[in-house]
C-alpha positions in Angstrom: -45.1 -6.4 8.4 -43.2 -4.4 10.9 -40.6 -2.0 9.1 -36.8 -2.7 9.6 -33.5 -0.2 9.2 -33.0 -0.8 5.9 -31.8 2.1 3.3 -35.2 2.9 2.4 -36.0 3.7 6.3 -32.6 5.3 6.4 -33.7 7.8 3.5 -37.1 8.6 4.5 -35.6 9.2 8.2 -33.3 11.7 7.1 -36.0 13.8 4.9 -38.0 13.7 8.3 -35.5 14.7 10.1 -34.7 17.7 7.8 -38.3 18.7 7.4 -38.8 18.9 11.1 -35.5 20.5 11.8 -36.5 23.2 9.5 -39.9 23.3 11.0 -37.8 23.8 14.6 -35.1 25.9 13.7 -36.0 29.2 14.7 -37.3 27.8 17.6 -34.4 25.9 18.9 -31.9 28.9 17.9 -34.0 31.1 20.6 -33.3 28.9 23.2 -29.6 28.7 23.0 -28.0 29.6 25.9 -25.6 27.1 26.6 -22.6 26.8 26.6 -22.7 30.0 24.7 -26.3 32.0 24.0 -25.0 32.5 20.3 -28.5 31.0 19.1 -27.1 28.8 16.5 -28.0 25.7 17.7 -31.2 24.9 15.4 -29.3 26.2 12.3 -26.3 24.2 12.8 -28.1 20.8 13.8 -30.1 21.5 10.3 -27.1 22.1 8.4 -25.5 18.6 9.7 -28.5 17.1 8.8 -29.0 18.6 5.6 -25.2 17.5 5.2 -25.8 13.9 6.2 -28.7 13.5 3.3 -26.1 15.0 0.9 -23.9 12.2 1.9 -26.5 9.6 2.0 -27.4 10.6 -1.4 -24.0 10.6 -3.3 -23.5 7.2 -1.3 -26.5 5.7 -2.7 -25.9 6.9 -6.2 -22.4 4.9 -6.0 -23.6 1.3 -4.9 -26.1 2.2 -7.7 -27.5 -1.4 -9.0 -24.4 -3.5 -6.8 -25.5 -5.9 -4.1 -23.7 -7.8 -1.7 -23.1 -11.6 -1.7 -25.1 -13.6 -0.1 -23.0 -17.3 0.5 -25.4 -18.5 3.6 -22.2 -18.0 6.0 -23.1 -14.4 7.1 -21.8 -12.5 4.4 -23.7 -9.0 3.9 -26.8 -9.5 1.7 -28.2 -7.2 -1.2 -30.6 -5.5 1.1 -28.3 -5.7 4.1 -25.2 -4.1 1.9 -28.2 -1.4 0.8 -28.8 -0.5 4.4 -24.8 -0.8 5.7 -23.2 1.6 2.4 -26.4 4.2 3.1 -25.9 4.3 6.8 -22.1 5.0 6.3 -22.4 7.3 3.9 -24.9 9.1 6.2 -22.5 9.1 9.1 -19.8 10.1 7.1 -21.6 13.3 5.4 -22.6 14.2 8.8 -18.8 14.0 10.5 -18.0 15.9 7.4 -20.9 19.0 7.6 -21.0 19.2 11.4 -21.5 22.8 12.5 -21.1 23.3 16.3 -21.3 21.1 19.3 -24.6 19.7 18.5 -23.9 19.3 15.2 -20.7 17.3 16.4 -22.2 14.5 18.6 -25.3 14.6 15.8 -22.6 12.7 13.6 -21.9 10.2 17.0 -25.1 9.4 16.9 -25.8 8.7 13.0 -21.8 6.9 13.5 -23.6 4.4 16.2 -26.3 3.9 13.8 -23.5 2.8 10.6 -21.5 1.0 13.2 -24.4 -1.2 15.2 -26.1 -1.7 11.3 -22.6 -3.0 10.3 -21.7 -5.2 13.0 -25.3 -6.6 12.8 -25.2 -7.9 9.9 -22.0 -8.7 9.2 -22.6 -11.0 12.5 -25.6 -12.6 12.0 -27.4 -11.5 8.5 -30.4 -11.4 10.4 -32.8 -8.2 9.5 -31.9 -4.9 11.3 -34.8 -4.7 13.6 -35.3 -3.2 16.9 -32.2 -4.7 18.5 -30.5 -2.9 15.8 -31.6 0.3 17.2 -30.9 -0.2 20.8 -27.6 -1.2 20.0 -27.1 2.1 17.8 -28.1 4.3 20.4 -25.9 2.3 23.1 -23.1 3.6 21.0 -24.1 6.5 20.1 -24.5 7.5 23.7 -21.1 5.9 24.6 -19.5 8.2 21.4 -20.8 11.4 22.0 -20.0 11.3 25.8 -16.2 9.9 24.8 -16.0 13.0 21.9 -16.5 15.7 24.6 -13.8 16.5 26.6 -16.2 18.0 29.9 -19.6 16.5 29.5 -21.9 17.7 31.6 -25.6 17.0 32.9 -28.3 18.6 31.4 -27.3 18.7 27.2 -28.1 16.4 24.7 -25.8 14.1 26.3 -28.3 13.5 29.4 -31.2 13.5 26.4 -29.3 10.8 24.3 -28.5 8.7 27.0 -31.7 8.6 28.4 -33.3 7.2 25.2 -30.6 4.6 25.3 -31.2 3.7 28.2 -35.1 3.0 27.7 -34.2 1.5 24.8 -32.1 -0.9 26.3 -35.1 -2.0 28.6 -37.7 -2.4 26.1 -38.6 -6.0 25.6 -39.5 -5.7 22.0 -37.5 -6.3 19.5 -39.7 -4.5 16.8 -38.1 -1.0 15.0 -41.2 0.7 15.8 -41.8 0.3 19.5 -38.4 0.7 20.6 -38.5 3.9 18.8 -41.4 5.1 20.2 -40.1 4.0 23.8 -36.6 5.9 23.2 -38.4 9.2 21.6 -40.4 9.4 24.6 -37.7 9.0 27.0 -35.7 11.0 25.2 -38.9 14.0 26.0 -39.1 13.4 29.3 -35.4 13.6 29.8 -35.6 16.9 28.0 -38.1 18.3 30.7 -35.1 18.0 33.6 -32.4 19.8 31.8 -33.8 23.1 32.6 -32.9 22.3 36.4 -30.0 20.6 36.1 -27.8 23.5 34.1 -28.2 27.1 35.9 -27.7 28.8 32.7 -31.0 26.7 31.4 -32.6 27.5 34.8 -32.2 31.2 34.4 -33.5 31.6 31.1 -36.2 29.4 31.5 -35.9 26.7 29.3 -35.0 23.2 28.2 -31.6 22.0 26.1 -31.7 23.4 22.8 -29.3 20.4 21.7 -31.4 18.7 23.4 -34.9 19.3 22.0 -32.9 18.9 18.6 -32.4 14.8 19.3 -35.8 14.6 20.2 -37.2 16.7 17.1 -34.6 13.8 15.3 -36.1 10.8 17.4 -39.8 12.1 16.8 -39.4 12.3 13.2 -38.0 8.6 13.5 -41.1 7.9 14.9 -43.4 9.4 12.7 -41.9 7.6 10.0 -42.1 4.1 11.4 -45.5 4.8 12.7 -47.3 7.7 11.4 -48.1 9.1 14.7 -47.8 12.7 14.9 -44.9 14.2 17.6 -46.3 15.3 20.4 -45.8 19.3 21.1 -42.3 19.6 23.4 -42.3 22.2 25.3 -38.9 24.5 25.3 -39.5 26.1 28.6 -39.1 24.9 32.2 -42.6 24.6 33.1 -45.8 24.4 30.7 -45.7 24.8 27.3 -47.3 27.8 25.5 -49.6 25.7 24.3 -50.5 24.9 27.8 -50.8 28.4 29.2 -47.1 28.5 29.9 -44.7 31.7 30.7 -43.5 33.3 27.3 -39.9 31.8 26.6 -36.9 33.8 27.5 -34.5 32.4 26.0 -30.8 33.7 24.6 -32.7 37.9 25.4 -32.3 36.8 29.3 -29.1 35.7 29.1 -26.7 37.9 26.6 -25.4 39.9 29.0 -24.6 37.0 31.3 -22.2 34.3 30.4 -21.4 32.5 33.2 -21.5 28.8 32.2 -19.7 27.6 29.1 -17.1 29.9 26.9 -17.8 33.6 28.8 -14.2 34.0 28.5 -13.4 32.8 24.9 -14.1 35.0 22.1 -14.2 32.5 18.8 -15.6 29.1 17.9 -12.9 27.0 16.3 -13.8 23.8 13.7 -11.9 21.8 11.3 -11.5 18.8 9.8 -8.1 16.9 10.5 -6.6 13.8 8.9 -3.3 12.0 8.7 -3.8 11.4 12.4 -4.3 8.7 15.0 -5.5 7.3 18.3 -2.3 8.3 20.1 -2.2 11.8 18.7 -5.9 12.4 19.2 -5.3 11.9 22.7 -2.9 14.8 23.1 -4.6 17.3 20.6 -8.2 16.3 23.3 -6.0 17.1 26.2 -3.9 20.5 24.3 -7.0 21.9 23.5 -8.1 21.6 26.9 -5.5 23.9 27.9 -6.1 26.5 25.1 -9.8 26.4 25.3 -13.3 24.5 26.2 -16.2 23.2 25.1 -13.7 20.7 23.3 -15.6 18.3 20.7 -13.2 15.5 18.6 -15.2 13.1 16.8 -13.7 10.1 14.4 -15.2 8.2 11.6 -14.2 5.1 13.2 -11.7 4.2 10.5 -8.1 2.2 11.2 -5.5 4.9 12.8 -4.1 6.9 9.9 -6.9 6.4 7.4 -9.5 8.1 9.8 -10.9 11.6 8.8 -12.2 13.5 12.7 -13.6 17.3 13.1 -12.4 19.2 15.8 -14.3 21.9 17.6 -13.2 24.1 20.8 -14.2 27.5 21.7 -11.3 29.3 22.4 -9.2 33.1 21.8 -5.9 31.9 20.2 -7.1 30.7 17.6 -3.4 29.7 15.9 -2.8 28.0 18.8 -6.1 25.7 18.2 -5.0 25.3 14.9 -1.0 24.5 15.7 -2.2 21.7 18.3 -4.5 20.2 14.7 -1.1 20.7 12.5 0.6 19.0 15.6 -1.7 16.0 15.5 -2.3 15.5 11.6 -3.4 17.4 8.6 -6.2 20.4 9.0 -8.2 21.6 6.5 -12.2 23.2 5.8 -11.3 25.7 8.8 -13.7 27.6 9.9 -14.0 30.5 12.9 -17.0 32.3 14.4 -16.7 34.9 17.2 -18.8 34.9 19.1 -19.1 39.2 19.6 -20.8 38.8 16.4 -23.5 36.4 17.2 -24.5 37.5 20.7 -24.6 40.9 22.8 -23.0 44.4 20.9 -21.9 42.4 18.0 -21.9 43.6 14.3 -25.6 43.5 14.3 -26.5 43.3 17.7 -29.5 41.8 19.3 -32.1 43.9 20.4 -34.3 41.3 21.7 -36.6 38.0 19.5 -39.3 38.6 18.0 -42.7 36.7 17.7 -41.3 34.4 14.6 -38.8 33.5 16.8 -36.2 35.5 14.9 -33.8 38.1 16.7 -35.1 41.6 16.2 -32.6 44.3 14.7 -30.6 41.4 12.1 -29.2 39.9 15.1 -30.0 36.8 13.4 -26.7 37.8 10.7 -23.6 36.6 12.2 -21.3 37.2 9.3 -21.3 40.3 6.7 -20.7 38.4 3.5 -21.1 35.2 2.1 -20.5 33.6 -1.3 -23.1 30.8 -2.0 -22.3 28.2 -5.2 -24.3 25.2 -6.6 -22.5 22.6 -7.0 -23.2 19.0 -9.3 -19.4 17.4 -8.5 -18.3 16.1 -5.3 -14.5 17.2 -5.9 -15.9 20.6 -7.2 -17.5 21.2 -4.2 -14.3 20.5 -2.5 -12.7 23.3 -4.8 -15.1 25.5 -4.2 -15.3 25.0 -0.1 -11.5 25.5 0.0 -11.8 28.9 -1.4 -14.3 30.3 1.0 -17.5 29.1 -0.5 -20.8 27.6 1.1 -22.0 24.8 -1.2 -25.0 23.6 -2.0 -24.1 20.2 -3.9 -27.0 18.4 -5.8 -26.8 15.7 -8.4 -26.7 16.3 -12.2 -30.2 15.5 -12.6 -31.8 16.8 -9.8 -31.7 20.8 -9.5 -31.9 21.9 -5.9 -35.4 22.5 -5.1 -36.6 25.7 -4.3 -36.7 25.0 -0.3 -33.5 23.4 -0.1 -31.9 26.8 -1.5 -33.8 28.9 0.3 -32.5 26.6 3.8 -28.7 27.4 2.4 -28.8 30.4 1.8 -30.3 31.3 5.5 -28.1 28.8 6.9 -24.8 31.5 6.0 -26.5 33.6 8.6 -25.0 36.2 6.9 -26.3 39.7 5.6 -25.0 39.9 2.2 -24.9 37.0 0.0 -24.1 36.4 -3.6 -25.4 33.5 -5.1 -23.8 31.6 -7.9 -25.8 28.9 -9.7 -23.1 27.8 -12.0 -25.8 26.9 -14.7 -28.2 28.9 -17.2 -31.5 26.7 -16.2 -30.6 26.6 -12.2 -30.7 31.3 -12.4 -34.6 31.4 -12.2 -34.4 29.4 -9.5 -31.6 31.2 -7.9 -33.8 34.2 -8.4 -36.6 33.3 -6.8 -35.0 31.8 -3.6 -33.1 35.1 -3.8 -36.2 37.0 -3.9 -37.5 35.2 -0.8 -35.0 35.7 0.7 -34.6 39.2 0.6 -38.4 39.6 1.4 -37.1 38.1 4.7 -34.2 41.1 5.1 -31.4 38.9 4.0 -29.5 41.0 1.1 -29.2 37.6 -2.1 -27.7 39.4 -5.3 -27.7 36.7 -8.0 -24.2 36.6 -10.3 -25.4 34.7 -13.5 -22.6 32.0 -14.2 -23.2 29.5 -16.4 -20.9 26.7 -15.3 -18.9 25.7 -12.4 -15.5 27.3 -14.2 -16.7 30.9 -13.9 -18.2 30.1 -10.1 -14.8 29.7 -9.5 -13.4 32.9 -11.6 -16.0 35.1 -9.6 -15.2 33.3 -6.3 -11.5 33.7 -6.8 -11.7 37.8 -7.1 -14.5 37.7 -3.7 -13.1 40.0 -1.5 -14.9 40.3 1.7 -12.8 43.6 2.8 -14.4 45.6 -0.6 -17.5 47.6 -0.8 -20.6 45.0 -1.6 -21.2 46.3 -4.6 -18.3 46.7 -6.2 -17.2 43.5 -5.1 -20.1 41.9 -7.2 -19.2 44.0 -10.0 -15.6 42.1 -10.1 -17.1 39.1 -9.4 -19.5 39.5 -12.4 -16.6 40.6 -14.5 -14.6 37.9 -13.7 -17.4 35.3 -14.5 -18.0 37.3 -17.9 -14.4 37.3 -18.7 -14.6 33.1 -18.3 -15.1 31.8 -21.6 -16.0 27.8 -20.9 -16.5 24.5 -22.9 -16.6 20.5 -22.4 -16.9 17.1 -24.3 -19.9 14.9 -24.7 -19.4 11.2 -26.1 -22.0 11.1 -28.4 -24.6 8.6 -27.5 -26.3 7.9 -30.9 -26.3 9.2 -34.4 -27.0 13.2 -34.7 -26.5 15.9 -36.8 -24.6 18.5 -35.3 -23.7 22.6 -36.6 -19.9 20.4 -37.7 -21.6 17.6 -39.4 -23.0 14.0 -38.2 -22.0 12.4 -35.3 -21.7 9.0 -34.7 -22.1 7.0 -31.3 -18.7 7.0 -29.2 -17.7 9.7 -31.1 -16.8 12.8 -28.9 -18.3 16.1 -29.0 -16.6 19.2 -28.2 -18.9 21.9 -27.1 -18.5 26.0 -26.3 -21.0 28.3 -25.1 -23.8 25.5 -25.4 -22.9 24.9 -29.3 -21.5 21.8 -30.2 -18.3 23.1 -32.6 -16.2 19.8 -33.1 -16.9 16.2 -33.5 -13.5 14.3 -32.4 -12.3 10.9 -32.8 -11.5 10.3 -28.6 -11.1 12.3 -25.2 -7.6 13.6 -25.4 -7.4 14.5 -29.4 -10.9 16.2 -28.2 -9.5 18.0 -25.5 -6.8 19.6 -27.5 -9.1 20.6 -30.4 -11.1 22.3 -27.8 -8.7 24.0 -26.0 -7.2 25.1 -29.1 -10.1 26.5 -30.5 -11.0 28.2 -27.4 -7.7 30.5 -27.1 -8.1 31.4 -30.6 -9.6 34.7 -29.1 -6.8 34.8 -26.6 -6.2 33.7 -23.0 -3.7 33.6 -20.1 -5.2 30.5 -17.9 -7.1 27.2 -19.1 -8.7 25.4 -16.1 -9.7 21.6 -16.6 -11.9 19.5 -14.5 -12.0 15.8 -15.0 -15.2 14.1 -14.8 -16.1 11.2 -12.4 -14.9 8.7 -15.4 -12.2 10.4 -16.9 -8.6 8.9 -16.8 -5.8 11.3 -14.8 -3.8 10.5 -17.7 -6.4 12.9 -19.8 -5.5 16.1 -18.0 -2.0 15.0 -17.7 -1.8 14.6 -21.7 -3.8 17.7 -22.0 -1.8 20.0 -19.8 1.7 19.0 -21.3 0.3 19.9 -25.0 -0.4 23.2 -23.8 2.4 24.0 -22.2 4.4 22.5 -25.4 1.7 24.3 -28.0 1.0 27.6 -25.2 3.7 28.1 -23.2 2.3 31.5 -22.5 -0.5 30.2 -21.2 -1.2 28.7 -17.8 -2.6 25.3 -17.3 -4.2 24.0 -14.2 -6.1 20.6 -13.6 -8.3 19.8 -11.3 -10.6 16.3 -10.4 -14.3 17.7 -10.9 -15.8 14.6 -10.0 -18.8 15.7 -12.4 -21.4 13.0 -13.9 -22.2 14.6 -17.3 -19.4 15.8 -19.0 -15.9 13.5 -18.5 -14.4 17.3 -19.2 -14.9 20.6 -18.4 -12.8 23.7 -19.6 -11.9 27.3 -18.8 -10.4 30.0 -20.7 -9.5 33.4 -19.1 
């Protein structure tokens, strides 16, 4: 039976995606020379896709067991509501986690996939098929071209719109072979970039946003049909594999920037909302005058609910961010220059080698970096707002060993310390660290075990100090952390304090439970109580997923009636396991 686009295709697609993204990523970095040769274009596509599957996965795990109704007047189904909530979420995790220009109009395209999926079946109810697909990449092409301010021939524009276009001619309507006819568009398409951008032309190769979609549209492929993706070649001509010229890539080009941002020094990004259609407009056309390679991308929501990322490469960089204040609300800010990515930057590039990895720790564009795992949505939050790069995973599922190892080369940075917030998740932190450094990529692990003393060590980072001693304070501070949380007891125990009962709630410090409580916010008190016994100037709480505001709220004014030296902050965790988490330092 031919497959459709429902959530289970949705899922496996993005795993593909990943896996062959990581496969590529190397590979596409080297032949980034457009609009900038900062060779970053493989890492950033993979971290927007690893960011989409994040999204796809917390999205799944809320519609959980729910289903749609199904009233025979083309209401949303059970398996059409699967496939609509997963592809949102996916677009949405994507607009969220989108590095660079490629990762940009990567979340237009997964948007044209949520919005086609959604106006299919809200339309009809008929089973997301082919059609569904051609319609999605219709948009997707309309999108991306509409996000960037000065498209031009020969990116991933010319790619994308080429496999919409074949799609849009194929006379089946099955998933499968309209796939398969867009993938291989999309290839051929790929081949004519190198002549229709000089920069390509000059450095010998193809699009390296381009060869991204089609790695993306391959793995589609693969998944619908098994058949293995044929070998694209990244130069102009013949392939390697075909007896080709060695690539050139970004080595031919760092001393010549004459397409694209030669005469901007930073990449700008952030995520803006409070905004609208109107405003949008004028921030497009401001940014214009500040900068180029201008990217603003929507999630397609009603003006003033919307969320968009913004990305220009510019100098000013207050001014890029004034014209966001101007237009809404900016926040998850982020700035690259690019002296430290290409030419006689911090590192330097003294030419690729045969892995496909610059020579001389060129690949490091960024001295330091503080990785954390992460189990709460909101957490992550916290901990991206204070300079962190997150690796979120659910509760139950510790990262895997590759998906850590992808984070923490996807800092790009030297010097890394790694954070795994939990006692069971630092021997895999070790190991990925150990990897890593194999690979020349300085990973020193800091042993916290919870989320609350990620966020002591992360609040004394300081990227201006000495490495070392900056993981000293950082250990210190995490030491210094003493941390707790309640349990509602699920069944009948006996515990160090006695017998439990179930519903009753379980106060717990340092892995011990140490009082059994009649509800949350008596619990909370005991807790908090017992835990400044010892002494402490700041209690940090983080609600649960389930947890009331009202708990925190209760909490916080007890302490400041009971501990009025102390400090009290509160914070929504979002975590799954414990409804709350505490923090004494």
């Amino acid at each position: 039976m031919p497959r459709i686009l429902d959530a289970v295709l949705l899922r496996q697609w993005t795993a593909a995606s990943t896996a062959a993204l990581e496969r590529h990523r190397a590979e596409i970095d080297r032949i980034n020379v457009f609009p900038v040769p900062d060779g970053d274009t493989g890492t950033n596509l993979l971290l927007t896709m690893r960011a989409a599957g994040d999204g796809l996965r917390r999205g799944l795990r809320e519609l959980g067991g729910r289903s749609g109704t199904a009233n025979g007047s083309g209401a949303v189904g059970p398996a059409e509501g699967s496939a609509v909530t997963a592809a949102a979420a996916l677009a949405r995790g994507a607009l969220m986690g989108a590095r660079g220009n490629s990762g940009v109009i990567l979340s237009q395209v997964l948007r044209g996939i949520s919005e086609a999926l959604a106006e299919a079946c809200a339309t009809n109810g008929a089973e997301p098929d082919g059609s569904v697909l051609r319609a999605a990449l219709e948009r997707a092409d309309r999108l991306a071209s509409a996000a960037v301010a000065q498209p031009l021939e020969g990116t991933v524009l010319s790619v994308l719109r080429a496999a919409a276009r074949a799609a849009a001619q194929c006379a089946s309507d099955r998933l499968d072979e309209v796939a398969v006819v867009a993938a291989d568009a999309a290839g051929i398409a790929l081949r004519y970039t190198t002549a229709q951008l000089p920069a390509l032309a000059r450095a010998e190769v193809v699009d390296a946003g381009g060869f991204g979609l089609v790695v993306i549209l391959d793995a589609l492929v693969e998944v619908l049909t098994g058949r293995i993706p044929v070998a694209r070649p990244t130069e102009s001509g013949a392939g390697p594999a075909a007896g080709g010229r060695p690539v050139r890539g970004r080595d031919a080009l760092t001393a010549d920037r004459e397409s694209g941002s030669a005469e901007f020094d930073y990449e700008v990004m952030y995520l803006l909302d409070g905004s609208d259609t109107a405003r949008i407009d004028r921030l497009r056309a401001e940014l214009l005058t500040i900068g180029d390679s201008v990217a603003v991308v929507g999630d397609g929501a009603p003006d003033g609910a919307g969320l968009w990322n913004v990305h220009v490469h510019c100098t000013d960089i207050g001014a890029a961010l004034e014209a966001g204040i101007g237009a809404g609300r900016p926040h998850r800010i982020t700035v690259m220059r690019f002296a430290d990515q290409v030419g006689d930057g911090i590192y330097g590039t003294d030419g690729i080698d045969a892995a496909g990895e610059v020579a001389g720790g060129g690949r490091f564009v960024r001295r330091r970096a503080v990785v954390m795992l992460v189990a709460g949505p909101q957490t992550a939050e916290l901990a991206r707002d204070a300079g962190a790069d997150v690796l979120e995973h659910p509760a139950d599922r510790p990262p895997a060993d590759d998906e850590l190892a992808a984070a923490l080369a996807g800092t790009r940075a030297r010097h890394v310390v790694l954070l795994p917030n939990d006692p069971d998740l630092t021997p895999v932190a070790e190991r990925a660290a150990s990897a890593a450094r194999r690979d020349g990529q300085e990973v020193v692990v800091v042993p916290t075990a919870s989320v609350l003393q990620g966020l002591s060590a992360l609040a004394v980072h300081d990227p201006g100090r000495r490495s070392g001693d900056d993981v000293v304070a950082m250990a210190e501070a995490a030491a210094g952390t003493r941390t707790g949380g309640l349990l509602v007891a699920e069944s009948e125990a006996l515990t160090w304090v006695g017998r439990c009962s179930p519903g009753d709630v379980l106060g717990l410090s340092d892995g011990e439970v140490v009082l059994i409580a009649p509800d949350l916010a008596v619990g909370a008190l005991w807790l908090a109580h017992r835990m400044l016994t010892p002494g402490g100037e700041l209690v940090t709480a983080l609600l649960g997923a389930d947890a009331d505001d009202e708990l925190g709220e209760r909490l916080a004014d007890d302490l400041r009636r009971t501990h009025p030296e102390v400090d009290v902050l509160v914070y929504r965790g979002g975590q799954t396991d414990y409804p709350l988490v505490l923090g004494v330092e």
